[in-house]
C-alpha positions as CSV (number, residue, x, y, z in Angstrom):
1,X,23.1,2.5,8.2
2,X,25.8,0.4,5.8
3,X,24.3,0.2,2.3
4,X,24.5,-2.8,0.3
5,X,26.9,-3.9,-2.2
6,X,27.0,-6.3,-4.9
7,X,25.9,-6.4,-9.1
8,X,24.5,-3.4,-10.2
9,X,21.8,-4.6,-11.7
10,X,20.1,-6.7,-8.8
11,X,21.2,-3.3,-6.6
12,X,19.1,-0.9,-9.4
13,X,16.0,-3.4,-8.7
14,X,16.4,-3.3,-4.7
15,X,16.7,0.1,-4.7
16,X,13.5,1.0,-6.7
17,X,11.5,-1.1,-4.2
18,X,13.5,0.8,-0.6
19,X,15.5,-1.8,0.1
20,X,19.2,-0.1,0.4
21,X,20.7,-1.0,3.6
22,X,20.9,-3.7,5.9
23,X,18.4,-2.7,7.9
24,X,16.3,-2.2,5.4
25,X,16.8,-6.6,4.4
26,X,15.9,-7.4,7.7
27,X,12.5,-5.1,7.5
28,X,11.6,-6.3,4.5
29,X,12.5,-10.2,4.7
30,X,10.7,-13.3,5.8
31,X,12.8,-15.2,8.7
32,X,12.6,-19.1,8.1
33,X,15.2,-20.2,10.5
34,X,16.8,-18.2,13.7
35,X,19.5,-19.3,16.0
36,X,21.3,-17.3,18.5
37,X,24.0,-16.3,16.7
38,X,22.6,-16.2,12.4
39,X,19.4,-16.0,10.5
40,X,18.1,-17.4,7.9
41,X,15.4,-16.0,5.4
42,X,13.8,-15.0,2.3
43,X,13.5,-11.6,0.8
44,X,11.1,-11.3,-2.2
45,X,11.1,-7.9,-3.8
46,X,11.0,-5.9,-6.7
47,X,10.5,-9.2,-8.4
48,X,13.7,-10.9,-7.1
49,X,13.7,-14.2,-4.5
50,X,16.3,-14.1,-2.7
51,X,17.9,-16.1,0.3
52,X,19.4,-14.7,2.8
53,X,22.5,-15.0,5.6
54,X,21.8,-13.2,8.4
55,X,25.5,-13.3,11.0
56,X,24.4,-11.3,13.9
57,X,27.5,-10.5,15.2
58,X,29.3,-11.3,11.9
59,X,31.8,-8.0,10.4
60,X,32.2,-10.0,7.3
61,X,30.0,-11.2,4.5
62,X,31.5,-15.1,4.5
63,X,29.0,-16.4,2.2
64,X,29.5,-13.7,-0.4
65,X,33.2,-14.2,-0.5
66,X,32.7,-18.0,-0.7
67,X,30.4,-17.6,-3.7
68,X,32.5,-15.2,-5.5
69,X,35.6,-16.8,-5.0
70,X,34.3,-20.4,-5.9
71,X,32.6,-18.3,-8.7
72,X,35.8,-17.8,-10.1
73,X,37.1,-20.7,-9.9
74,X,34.0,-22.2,-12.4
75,X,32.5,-23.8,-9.5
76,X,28.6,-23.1,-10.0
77,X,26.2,-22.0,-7.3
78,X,23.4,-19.4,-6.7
79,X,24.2,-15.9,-8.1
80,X,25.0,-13.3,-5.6
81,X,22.5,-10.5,-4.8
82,X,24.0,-8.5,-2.3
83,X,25.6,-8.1,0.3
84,X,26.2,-5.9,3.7
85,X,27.9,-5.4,7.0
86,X,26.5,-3.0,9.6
87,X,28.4,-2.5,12.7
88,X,25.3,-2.7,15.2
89,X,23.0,-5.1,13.1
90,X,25.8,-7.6,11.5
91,X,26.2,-8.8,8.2
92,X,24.1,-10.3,5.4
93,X,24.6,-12.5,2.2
94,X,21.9,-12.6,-0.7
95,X,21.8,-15.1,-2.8
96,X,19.3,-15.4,-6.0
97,X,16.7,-18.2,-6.2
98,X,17.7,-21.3,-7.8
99,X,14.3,-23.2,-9.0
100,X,13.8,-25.5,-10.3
101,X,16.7,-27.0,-9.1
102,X,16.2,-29.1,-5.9
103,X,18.4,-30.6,-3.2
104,X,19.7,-33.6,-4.3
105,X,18.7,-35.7,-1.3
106,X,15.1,-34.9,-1.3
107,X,15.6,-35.7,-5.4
108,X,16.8,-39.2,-4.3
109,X,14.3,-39.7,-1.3
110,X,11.2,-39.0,-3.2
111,X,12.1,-40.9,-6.3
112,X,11.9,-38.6,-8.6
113,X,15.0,-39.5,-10.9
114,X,15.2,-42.3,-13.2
115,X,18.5,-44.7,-13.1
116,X,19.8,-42.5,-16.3
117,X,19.6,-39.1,-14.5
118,X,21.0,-40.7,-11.3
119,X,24.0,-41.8,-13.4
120,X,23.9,-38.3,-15.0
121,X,23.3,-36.4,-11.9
122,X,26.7,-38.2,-10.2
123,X,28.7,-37.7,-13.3
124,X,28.1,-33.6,-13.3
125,X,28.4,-33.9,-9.4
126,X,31.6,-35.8,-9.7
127,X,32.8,-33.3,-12.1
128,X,31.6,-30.3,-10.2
129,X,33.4,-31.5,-6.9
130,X,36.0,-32.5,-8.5
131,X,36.6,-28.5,-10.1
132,X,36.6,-27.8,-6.0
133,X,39.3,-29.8,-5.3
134,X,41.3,-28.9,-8.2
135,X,41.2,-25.0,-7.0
136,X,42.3,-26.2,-3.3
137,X,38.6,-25.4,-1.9
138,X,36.8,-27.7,0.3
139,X,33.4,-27.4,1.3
140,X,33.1,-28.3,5.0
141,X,29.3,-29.2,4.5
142,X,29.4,-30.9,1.7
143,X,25.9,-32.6,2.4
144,X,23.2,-33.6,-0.4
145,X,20.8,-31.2,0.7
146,X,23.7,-28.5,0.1
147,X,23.6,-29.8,-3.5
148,X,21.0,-28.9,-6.1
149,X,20.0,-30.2,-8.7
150,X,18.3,-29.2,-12.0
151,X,17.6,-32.4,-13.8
152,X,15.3,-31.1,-16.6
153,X,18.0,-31.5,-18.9
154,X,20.5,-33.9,-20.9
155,X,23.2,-32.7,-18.7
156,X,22.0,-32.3,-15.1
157,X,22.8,-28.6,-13.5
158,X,24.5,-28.9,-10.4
159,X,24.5,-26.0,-7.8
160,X,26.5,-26.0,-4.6
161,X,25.2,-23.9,-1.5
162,X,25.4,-23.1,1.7
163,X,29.4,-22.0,1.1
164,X,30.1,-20.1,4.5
165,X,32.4,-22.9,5.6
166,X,34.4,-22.8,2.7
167,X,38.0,-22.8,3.2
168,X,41.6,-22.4,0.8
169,X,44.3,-24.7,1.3
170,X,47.5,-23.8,0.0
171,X,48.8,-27.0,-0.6
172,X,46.5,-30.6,-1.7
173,X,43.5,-31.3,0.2
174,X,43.9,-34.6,1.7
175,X,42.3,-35.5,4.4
176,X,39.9,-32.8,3.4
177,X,39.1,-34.5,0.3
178,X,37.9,-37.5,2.4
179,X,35.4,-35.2,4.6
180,X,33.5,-33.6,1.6
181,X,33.0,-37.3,0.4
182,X,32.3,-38.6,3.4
183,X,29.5,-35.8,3.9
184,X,28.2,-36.8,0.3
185,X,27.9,-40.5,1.7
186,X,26.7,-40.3,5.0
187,X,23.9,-38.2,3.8
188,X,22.6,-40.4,0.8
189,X,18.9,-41.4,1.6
190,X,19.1,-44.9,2.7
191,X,17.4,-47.6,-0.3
192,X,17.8,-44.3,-3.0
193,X,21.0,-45.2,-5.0
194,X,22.6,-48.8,-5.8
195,X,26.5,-49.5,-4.9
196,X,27.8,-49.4,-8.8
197,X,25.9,-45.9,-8.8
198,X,28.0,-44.7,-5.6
199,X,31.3,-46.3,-7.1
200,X,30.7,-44.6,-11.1
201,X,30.6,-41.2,-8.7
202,X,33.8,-41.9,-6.8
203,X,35.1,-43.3,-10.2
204,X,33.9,-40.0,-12.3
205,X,35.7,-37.9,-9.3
206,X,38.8,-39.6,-9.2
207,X,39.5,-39.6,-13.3
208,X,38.6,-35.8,-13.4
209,X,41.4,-35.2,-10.7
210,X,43.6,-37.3,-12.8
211,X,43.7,-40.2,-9.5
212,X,45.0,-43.3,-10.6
213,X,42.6,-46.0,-9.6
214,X,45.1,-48.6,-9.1
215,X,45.9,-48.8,-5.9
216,X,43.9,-46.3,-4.2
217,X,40.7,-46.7,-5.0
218,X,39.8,-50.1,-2.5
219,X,41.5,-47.6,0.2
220,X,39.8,-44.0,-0.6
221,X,36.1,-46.1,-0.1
222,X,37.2,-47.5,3.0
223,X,38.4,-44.0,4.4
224,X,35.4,-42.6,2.9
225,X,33.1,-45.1,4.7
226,X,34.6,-45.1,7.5
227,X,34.4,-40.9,7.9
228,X,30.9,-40.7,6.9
229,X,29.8,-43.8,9.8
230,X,31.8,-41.1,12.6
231,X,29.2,-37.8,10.8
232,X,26.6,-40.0,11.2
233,X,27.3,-40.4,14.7
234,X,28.1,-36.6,14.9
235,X,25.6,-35.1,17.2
236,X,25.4,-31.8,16.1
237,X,25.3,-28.2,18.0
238,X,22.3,-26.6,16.2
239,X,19.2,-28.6,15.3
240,X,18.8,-31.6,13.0
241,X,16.5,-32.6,10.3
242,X,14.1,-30.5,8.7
243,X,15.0,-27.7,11.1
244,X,18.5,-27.7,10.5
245,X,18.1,-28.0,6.9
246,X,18.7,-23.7,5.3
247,X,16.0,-23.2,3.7
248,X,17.5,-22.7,0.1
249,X,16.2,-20.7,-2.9
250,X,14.0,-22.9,-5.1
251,X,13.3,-25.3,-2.1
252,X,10.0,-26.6,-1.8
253,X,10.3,-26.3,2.0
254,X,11.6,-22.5,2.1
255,X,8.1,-21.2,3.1
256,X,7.6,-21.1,6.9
């Protein structure tokens, strides 16, 4: 069986409670979503919480290499814990709990942040996305419930998940740029946030990527609407709503 890999330190604390291998994640974990072809769930041993890819099929460790590389390029997200690839089992991705941050959307839907942190929130998202793009990254699935949030603080903690998707682009995003908006605004709980909230993001964005707003900002919100009324309309290929939702560390719904 293929042993894991990944820090030392989170590797010392697996190993002391028997879980070294692949199979031994799968044992030992809790499944909280399962499709035909991945897996999602939540391992909680020797004192860690972790979530957990599970790629069937997969001979690489996609969510792993997104976090490390956006890692590295100052983008935060959830720590790694480990990772695997076993040729008859496929491959996992650990990643360690994030509470109390929360996902963004369920943040927004449940009221729970005043009209300072909102403003707050969107700045450090702004800046956070905007760190992406500058490193030639986009997300794919750039949607709010992909986004936590710890808001506990002056400066909101933003955490991007759910990085499987994640490509490189050797030359400017474009188009690209307009998706992972577009995902951002077609997934905003409807009532939650008030227009000049929505344009100070776009606004934030744009001056961290050093984007003149003359002339292009009137036409980068009408592309942007425009995308995210076609995801809307998207019907996808796995299941929607709360079942198609991962089941994140430090989400309130990641018990099954």
């Amino acid at each position: 069986m293929s042993a894991l890999f990944g820090p030392q330190e989170t590797l010392d604390l697996l190993r002391e409670a028997g879980v070294r291998t692949v199979a031994d994640v799968l044992r030992e974990s809790t499944c909280v979503r399962d499709l035909k072809a991945r897996a999602n769930l939540i391992l909680e041993v020797g004192g860690l919480k972790v979530f957990v890819k599970h790629h069937k099929k997969g001979r690489k460790a996609r969510e792993a290499d997104a976090v490390t590389a956006v890692s590295a390029a100052r983008v935060p997200t959830a720590a790694l814990a480990f990772a695997g690839i076993d040729r008859e089992l496929g491959a996992v991705s650990g990643t360690l709990d994030l509470a109390p941050a929360r996902p963004l959307d369920d943040l927004l839907r449940e009221g729970a942040l005043d009209r300072r942190q909102i403003r707050r929130t969107f700045e450090a998202l702004a800046d956070v996305v905007g760190t992406l793009h500058d490193a030639r990254y986009n997300h794919r699935d750039l949607y709010l419930c992909h986004v936590f949030v710890d808001a506990s603080e002056e400066r909101p903690r933003i955490a991007l998940i759910d990085l499987e998707r994640l490509r490189k682009h050797r030359r400017t995003l474009g188009p690209r740029v307009v998706k992972d908006l577009a995902a951002l605004a077609s997934s905003m709980p409807e009532g939650a946030t008030h227009v000049r909230q929505r344009a100070h993001f776009l606004l934030r964005y744009m001056a961290r990527r050093g984007i003149p707003r003359r002339g292009v900002y009137d036409g980068l919100v009408r592309r942007i609407q425009r995308k995210a009324v076609r995801i809307r309309k998207h019907v996808p290929k796995t299941p929607v709503g709360e079942d198609a939702r991962p089941k994140a560390p430090g989400s309130a719904s990641d018990t099954p």
